[in-house]
C-alpha positions as CSV (number, residue, x, y, z in Angstrom):
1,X,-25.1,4.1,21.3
2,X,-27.0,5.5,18.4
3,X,-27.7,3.9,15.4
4,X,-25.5,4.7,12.1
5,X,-26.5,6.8,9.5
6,X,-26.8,5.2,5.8
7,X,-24.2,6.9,5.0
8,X,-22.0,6.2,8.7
9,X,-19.2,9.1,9.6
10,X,-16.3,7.0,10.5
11,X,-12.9,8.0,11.4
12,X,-10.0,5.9,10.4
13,X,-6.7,5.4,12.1
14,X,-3.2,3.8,10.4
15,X,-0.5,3.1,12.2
16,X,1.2,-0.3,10.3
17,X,4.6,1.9,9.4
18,X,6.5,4.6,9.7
19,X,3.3,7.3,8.2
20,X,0.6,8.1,10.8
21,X,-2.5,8.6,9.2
22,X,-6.1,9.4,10.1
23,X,-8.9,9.6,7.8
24,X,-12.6,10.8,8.1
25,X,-15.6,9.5,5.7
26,X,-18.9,10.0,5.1
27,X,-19.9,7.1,2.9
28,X,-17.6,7.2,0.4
29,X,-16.9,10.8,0.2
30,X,-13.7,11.7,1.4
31,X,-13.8,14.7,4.1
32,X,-10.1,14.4,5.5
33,X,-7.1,13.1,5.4
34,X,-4.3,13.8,7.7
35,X,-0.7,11.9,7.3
36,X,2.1,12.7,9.6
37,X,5.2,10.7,8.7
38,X,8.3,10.0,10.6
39,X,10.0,9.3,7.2
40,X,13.1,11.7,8.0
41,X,14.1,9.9,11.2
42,X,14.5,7.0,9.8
43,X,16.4,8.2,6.8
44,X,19.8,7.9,8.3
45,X,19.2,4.2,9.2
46,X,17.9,3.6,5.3
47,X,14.9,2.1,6.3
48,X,11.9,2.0,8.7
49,X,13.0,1.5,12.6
50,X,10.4,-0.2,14.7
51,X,10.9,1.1,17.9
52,X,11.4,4.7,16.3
53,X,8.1,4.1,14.7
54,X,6.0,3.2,17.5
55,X,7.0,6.2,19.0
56,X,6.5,8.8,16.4
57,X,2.9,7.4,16.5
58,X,2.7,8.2,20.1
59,X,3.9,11.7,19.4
60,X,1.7,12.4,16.1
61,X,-1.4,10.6,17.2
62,X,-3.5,13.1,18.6
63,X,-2.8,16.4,16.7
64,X,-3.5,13.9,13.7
65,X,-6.8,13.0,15.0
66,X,-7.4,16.8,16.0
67,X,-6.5,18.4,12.8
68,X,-8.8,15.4,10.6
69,X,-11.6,17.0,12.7
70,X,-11.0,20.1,12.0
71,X,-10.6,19.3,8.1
72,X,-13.2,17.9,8.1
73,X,-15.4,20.0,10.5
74,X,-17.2,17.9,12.1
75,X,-16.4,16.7,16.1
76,X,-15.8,13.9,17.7
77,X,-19.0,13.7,18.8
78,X,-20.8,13.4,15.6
79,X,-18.3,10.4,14.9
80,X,-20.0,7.2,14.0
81,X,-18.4,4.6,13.9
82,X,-14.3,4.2,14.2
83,X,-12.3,2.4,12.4
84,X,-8.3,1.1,12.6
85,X,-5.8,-1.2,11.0
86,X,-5.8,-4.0,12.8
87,X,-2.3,-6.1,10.3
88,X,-0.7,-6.5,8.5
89,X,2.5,-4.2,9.9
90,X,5.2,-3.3,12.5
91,X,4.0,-4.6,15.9
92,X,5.0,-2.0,17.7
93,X,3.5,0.5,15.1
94,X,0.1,-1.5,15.0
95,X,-0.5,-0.9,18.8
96,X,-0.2,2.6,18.7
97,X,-3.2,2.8,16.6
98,X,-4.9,-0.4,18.1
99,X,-4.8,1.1,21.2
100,X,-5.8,4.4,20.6
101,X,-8.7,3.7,18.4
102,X,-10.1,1.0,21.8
103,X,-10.0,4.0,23.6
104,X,-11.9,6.0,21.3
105,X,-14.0,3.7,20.5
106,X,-14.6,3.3,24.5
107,X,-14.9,7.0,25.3
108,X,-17.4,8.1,22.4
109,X,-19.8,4.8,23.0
110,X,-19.2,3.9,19.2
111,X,-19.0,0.5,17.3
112,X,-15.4,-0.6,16.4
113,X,-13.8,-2.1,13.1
114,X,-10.6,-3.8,12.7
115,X,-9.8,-3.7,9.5
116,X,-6.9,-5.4,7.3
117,X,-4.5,-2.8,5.7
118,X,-4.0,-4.4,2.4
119,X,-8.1,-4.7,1.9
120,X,-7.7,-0.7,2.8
121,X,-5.7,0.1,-0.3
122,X,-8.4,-1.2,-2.8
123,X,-11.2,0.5,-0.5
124,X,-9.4,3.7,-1.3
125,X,-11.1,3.1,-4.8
126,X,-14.5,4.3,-3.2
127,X,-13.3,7.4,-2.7
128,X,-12.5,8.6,-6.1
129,X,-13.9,12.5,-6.8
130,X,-15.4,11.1,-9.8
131,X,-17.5,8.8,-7.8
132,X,-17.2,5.5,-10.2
133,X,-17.9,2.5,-8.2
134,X,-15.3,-0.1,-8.7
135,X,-17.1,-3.0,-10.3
136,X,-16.4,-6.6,-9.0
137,X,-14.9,-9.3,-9.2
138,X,-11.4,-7.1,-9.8
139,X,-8.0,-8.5,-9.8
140,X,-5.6,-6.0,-7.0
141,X,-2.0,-5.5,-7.4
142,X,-0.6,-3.9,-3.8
143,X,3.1,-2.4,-4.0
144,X,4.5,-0.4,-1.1
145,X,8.0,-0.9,1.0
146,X,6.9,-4.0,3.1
147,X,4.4,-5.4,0.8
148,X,3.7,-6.9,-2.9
149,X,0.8,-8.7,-3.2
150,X,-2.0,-9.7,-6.0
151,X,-5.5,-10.6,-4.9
152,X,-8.4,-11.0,-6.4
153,X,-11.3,-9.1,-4.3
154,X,-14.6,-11.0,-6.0
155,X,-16.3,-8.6,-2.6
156,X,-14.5,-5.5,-0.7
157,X,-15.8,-6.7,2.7
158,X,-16.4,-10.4,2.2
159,X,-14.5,-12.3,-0.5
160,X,-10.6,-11.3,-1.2
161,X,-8.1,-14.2,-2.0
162,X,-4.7,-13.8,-2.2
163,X,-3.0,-14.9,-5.8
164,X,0.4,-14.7,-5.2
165,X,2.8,-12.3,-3.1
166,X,6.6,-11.5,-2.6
167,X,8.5,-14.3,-2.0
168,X,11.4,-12.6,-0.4
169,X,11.8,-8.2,-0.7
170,X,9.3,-6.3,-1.2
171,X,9.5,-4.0,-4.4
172,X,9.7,-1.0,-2.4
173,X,12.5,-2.6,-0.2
174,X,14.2,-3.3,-3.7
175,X,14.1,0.1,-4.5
176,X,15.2,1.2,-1.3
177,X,18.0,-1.1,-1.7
178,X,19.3,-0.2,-4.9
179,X,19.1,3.2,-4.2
180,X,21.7,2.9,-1.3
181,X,23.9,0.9,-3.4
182,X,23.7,4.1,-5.9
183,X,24.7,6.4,-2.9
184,X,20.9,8.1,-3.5
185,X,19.2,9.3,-0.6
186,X,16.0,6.9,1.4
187,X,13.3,6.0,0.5
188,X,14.9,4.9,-2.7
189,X,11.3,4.6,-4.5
190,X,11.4,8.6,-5.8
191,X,15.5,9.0,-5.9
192,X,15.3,6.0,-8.4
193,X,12.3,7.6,-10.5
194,X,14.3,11.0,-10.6
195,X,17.4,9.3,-11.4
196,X,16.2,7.3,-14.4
197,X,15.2,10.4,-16.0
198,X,17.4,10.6,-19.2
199,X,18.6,7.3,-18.9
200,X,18.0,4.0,-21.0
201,X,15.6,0.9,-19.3
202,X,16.8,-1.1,-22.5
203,X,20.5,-0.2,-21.7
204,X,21.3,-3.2,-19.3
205,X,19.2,-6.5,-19.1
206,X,18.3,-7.2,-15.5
207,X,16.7,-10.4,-14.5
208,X,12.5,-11.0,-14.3
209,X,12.4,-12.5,-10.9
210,X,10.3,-15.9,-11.3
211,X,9.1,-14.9,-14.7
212,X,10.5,-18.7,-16.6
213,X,8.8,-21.3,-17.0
214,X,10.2,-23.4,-14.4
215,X,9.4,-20.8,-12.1
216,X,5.8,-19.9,-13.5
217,X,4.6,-23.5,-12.5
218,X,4.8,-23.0,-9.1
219,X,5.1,-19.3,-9.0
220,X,2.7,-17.8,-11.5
221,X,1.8,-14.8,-9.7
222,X,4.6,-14.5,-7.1
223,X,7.0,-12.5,-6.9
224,X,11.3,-12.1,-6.2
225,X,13.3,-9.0,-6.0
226,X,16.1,-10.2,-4.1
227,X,17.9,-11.8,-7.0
228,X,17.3,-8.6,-9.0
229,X,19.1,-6.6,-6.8
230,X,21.9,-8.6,-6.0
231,X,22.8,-8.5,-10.1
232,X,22.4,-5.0,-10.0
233,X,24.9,-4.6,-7.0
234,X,27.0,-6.8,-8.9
235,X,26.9,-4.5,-12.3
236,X,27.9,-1.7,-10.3
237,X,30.7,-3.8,-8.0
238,X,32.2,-4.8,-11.5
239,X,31.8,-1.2,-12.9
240,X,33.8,0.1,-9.9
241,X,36.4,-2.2,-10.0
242,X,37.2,-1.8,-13.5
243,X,37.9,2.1,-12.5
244,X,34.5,2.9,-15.2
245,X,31.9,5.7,-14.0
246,X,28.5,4.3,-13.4
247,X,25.9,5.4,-15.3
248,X,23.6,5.9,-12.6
249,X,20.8,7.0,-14.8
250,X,20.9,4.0,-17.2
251,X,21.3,1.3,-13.8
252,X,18.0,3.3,-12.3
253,X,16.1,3.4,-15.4
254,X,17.0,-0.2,-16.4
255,X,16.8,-1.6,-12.7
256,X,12.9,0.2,-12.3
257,X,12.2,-1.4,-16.1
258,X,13.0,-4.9,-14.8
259,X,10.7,-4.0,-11.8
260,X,7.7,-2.6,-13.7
261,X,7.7,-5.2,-15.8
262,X,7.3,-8.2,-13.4
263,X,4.7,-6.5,-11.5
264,X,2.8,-5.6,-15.0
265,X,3.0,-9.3,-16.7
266,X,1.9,-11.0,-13.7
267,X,-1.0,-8.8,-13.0
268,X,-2.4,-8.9,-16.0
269,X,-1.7,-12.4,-16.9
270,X,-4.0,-13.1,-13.5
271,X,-6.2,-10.6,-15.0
272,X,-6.4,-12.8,-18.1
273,X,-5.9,-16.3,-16.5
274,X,-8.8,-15.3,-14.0
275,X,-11.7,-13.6,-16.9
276,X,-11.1,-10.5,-14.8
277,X,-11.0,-7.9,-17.2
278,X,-10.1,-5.1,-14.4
279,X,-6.8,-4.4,-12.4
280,X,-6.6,-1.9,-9.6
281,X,-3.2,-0.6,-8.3
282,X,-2.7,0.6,-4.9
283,X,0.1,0.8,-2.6
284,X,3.0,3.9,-2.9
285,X,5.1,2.2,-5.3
286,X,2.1,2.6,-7.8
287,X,3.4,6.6,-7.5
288,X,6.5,5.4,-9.8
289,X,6.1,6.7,-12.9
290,X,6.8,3.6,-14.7
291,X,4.7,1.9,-13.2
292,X,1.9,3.5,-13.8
293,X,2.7,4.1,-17.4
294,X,3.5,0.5,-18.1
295,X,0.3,-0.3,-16.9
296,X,-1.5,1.8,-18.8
297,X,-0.1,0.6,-21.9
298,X,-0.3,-3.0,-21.1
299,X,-4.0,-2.5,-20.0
300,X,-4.9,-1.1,-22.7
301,X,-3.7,-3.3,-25.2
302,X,-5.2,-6.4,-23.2
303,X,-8.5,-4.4,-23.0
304,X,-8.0,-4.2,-19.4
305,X,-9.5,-1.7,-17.5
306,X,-7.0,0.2,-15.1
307,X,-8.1,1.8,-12.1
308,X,-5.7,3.6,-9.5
309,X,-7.1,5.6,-6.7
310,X,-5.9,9.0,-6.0
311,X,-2.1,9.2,-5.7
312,X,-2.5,10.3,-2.1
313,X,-4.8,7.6,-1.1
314,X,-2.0,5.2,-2.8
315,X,0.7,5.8,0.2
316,X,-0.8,4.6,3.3
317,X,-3.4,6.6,4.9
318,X,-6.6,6.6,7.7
319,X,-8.6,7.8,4.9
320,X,-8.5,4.4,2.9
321,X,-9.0,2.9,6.4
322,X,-12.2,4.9,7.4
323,X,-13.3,4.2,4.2
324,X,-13.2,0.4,4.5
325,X,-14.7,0.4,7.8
326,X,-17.8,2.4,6.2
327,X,-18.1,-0.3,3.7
328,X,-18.2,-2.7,6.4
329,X,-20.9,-1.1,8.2
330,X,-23.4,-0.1,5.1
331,X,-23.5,-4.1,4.6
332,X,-24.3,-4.6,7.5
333,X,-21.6,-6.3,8.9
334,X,-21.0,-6.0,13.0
335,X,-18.2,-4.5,15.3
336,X,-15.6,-6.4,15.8
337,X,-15.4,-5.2,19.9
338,X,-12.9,-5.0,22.0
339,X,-11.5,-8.3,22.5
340,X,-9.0,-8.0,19.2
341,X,-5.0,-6.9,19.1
342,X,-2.2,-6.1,16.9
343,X,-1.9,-8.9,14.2
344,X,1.6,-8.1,12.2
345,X,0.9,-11.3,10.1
346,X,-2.7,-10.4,9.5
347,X,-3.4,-12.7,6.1
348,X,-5.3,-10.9,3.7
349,X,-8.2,-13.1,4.0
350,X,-9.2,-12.0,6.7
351,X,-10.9,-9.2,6.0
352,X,-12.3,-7.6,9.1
353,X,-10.4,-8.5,12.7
């Protein structure tokens, strides 16, 4: 097996959802990055199906992994090392890539990494085009349909502790929610950001999931959605009855206010409880608008530097994946083998499967 370069070619595989993606690296320069979703089959269900899932990944596996290569231009061959999410995820989702990275990894005669998902969306960071280094310790805020999470990564491939996470939906299942109850289309993320456009986030008052005091004590930087959107389903039940017209705009621009604004305060209160004066966002619901611009102006007046990686390295992707697993190898740090599986309940901690 020859040895890695210093700067290893590694291809990355990501399988933990409904988007099948497959990176390639060099480093931490970015040469491809190849997602095929399955998004539109599971759009008449309104959310992610497992088992339809697991079996998109089957189907879009390998022209994935053939058209990175070509993106990249480079062949399998030259490959040094590969890398694949190992969990958090969909079981049956996981093993798709699991088990088509072992075989890979088998049939080139290349080193292996198993590498946690959430760690991959603040490794996307390396792979900026204008080739910052993130600086360290940083605190993380992760957003994306299945998980909402705030860490504080003191080192990308060692030392990443988990602050607080969703105590019951995720934001992006909130979104996806709400957008249902508003008759918009899945994934609810994007219908809500283009349905709040015109409308007024100061209109109606929607609960701050755990942001009193009572709540604060135990659950500083956790967070709730499920309360949120049941008082938004009941604004619109009582709307309906009444025989009024719901003002979809206003509920979607006041419902992703309420949502921006929990993630914001409780980052950067960590941010400031913690020293820590960086924040990096990652995940796709860091593609809402609001988000982003809430942060920015929070950030900022906190003197708070923001980072957030590439909006296409935000959603999940192989690319942020690869990318870890080169980190992981330039430190030195050894294969994980063979003898590892599918680990839907992969804690963050762990780092490297």
């Amino acid at each position: 097996m020859p040895k890695p370069a210093a700067e290893p070619l590694v291809l990355g595989i990501e399988t933990s959802c409904d988007e099948t993606g497959v990176g390639i690296v060099r480093g931490s320069t970015l040469l491809a990055n190849v997602i095929a979703s399955s998004m539109e089959e599971h759009a008449r269900f309104g959310g992610v199906v497992p088992e339809i899932a697991a079996r998109a990944h089957l189907e879009a596996l390998s022209p994935a992994i053939t058209a990175a290569l070509a993106e990249a231009g480079v062949g399998l061959d030259e490959i040094d090392a590969v890398a694949v999410t190992s969990g958090p995820g969909l079981a049956g989702a996981l093993m798709v890539g699991v088990g088509a990275a072992k075989a890979l990894a088998v049939a080139l005669d290349r080193p292996l990494y198993a590498v946690n998902h959430l760690v991959g969306h603040v490794g996307a960071d390396v792979l900026r085009e204008d080739g910052t280094a993130i600086e360290l310790p940083t605190v993380a805020l992760l957003v994306s349909g299945g998980h909402t999470s705030l860490l504080l990564v003191r080192d990308l491939v060692s030392d990443v502790e988990l602050l607080g996470e969703t105590i019951d939906d995720a934001a992006g299942e909130a979104f996806d929610k709400v957008a249902r109850l508003l008759g918009l289309p899945y994934p609810g993320g994007p219908q809500i950001d283009r349905a709040a456009v015109g409308g007024d986030p100061r209109s109606i008052r929607f609960p701050r999931g755990l942001s009193q005091a009572k709540d604060l004590e135990r659950h500083r930087y956790d967070f709730s959605f499920s309360g949120l959107k049941t008082s938004v389903a009941r604004w619109v039940e009582q709307k309906r009855d009444a025989g009024e017209t719901v003002p979809i705009a206003d509920v979607a621009a006041s419902f992703r206010e309420s949502v921006a604004d929990v993630l914001v305060a409780k980052a950067v209160a960590a941010c400031l409880d913690l020293g820590v004066p960086r924040l990096l966002l990652g995940g796709g619901v860091v593609a809402n608008a609001r988000v982003r611009e809430l942060a920015a102006e929070r950030c900022d007046e906190a003197g708070i530097e923001l980072r957030i990686p590439p909006l296409a390295l935000c959603t999940d992707n192989g690319a942020m994946i690869a990318a870890l697993g080169a980190q992981l190898i330039m430190a030195g740090h050894a294969p994980s083998g063979l003898g590892f599986s599918a680990d839907s309940t992969l804690p963050v901690t762990s780092i490297q499967a």
